[in-house]
C-alpha positions as CSV (number, residue, x, y, z in Angstrom):
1,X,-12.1,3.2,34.8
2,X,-15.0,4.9,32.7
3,X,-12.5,6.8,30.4
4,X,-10.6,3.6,30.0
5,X,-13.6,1.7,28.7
6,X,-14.6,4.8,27.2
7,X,-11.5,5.0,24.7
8,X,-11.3,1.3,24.7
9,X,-15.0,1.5,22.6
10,X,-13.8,4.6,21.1
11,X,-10.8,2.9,19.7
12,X,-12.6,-0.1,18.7
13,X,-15.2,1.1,16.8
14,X,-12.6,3.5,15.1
15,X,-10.7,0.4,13.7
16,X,-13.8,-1.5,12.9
17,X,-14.7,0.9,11.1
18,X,-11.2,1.9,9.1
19,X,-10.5,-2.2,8.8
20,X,-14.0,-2.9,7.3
21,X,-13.3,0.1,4.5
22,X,-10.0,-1.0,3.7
23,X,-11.5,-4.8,3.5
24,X,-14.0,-3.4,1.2
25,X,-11.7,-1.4,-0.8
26,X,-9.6,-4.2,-1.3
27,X,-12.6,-6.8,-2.0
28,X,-15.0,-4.6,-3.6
29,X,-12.7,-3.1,-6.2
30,X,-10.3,-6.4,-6.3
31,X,-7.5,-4.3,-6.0
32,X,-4.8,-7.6,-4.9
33,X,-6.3,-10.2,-7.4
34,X,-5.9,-7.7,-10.3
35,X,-2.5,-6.6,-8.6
36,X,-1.9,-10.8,-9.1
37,X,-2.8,-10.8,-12.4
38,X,-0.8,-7.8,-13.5
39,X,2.2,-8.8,-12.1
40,X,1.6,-12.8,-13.0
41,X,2.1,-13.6,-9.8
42,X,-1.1,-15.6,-9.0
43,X,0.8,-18.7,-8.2
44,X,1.9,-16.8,-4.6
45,X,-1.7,-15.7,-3.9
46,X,-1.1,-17.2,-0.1
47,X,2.2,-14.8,0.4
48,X,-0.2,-12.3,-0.6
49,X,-2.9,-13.0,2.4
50,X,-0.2,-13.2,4.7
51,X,1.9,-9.8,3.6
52,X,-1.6,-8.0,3.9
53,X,-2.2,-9.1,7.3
54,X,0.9,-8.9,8.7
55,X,1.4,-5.5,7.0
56,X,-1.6,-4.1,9.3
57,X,-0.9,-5.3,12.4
58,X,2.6,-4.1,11.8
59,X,1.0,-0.6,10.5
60,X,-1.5,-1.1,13.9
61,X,1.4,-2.2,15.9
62,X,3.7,1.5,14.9
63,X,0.6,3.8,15.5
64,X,0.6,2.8,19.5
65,X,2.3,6.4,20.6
66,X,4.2,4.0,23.2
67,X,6.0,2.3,21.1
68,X,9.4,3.7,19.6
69,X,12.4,1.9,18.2
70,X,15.1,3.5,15.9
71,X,17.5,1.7,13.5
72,X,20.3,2.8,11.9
73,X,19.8,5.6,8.8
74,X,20.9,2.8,6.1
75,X,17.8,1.3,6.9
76,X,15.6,4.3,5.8
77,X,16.2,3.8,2.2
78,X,15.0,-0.1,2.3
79,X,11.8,1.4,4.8
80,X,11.3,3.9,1.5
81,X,11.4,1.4,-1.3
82,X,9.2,-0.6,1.0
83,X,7.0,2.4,1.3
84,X,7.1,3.1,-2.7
85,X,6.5,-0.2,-3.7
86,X,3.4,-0.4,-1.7
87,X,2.0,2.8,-2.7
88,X,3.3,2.4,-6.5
89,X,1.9,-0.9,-6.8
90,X,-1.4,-0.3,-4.9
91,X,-2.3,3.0,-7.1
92,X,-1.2,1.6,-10.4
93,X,-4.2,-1.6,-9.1
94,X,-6.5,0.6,-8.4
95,X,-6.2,2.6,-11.7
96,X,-6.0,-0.3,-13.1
97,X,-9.5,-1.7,-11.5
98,X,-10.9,1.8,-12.8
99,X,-9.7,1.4,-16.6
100,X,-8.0,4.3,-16.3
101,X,-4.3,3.3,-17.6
102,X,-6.2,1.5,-20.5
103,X,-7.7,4.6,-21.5
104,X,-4.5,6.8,-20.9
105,X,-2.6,4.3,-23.2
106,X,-4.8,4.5,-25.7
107,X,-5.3,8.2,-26.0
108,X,-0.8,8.2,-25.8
109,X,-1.2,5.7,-28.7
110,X,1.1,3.5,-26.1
111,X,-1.5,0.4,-26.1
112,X,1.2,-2.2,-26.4
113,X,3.5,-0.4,-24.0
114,X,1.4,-0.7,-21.1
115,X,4.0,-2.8,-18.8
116,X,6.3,-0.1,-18.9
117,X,3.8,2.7,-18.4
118,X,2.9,1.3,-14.8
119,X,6.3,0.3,-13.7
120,X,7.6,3.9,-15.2
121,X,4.8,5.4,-12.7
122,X,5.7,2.6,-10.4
123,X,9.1,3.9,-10.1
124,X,8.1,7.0,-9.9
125,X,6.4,6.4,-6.6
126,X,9.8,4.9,-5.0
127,X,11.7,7.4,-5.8
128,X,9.6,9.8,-4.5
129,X,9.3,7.7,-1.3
130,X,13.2,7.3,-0.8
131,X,13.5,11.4,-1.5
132,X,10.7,11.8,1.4
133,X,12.3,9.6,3.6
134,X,16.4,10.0,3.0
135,X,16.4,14.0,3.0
136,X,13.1,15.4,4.8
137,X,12.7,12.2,8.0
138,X,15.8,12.8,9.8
C-alpha cells in the first residue's frame, strides 16, 4: 500500500511538474496565438483549446504501459502526417516567437517569401515523420 501511494505522489508530482512547463512554454512564449496568427486562423481559437487538451490526455492516455491497441499499417502514414504537422507547425511557432525565421529571411534576402519558407520547413518535418514511421516503426 506504501509503494502504491509512493508512485501515486511520484507520478503526480512528475506530471505537475512536465504539465506546468509545457503550460508555460506555450503561455510564456505564446507559441498557439502566434501559431493563430501565422496561419490566419484566429477565428477557430476554441478548436484550438480543445485539440491541445485533448491531444495530452490522448498523449497521457498512450504512455500508460497497460494500454496497447494496434490498427492496421495504412493508418501509420495519417499517425505520421499527424505527427509532422504537430512538430512542423510547433517549431516553425516557436522560431517564429524567437525572430529567428525573420532574421534567416532577411540574411537569404527572401523577406517577402516568408510563407513558403515555413511551410517548405513545415513539410520538411512530415516527411521526415512519415519516413520515421512507414519504414523504421514496423
Amino acid at each position: 500500500m506504501i509503494t502504491v501511494l509512493l508512485e501515486f505522489i511520484i507520478g503526480l508530482g512528475g506530471g505537475l511538474a512536465v504539465g506546468g512547463g509545457l503550460v508555460a512554454f506555450l503561455t510564456v512564449l505564446g507559441v498557439i496565438p502566434r501559431l493563430m496568427q501565422l496561419s490566419k486562423t484566429g477565428h477557430l481559437s476554441r478548436y484550438y483549446q480543445t485539440v491541445v487538451v485533448l491531444g495530452s490526455l490522448f498523449g497521457v492516455f498512450l504512455s500508460f504501459e497497460w494500454f496497447r491497441f494496434s490498427l492496421p499499417e495504412w493508418t501509420l502514414s495519417i499517425w505520421g502526417i499527424a505527427h509532422g504537422i504537430f512538430v512542423g507547425m510547433l517549431a516553425a511557432a516557436l522560431t517564429e516567437v524567437l525572430n529567428v525565421f525573420p532574421i534567416i529571411t532577411r540574411r537569404l534576402g527572401m523577406e517577402h517569401k516568408m510563407l513558403l519558407f515555413i511551410m517548405a520547413i513545415v513539410i520538411g518535418k512530415i516527411s521526415g515523420s512519415l519516413f520515421h514511421w512507414l519504414w523504421f516503426v514496423k
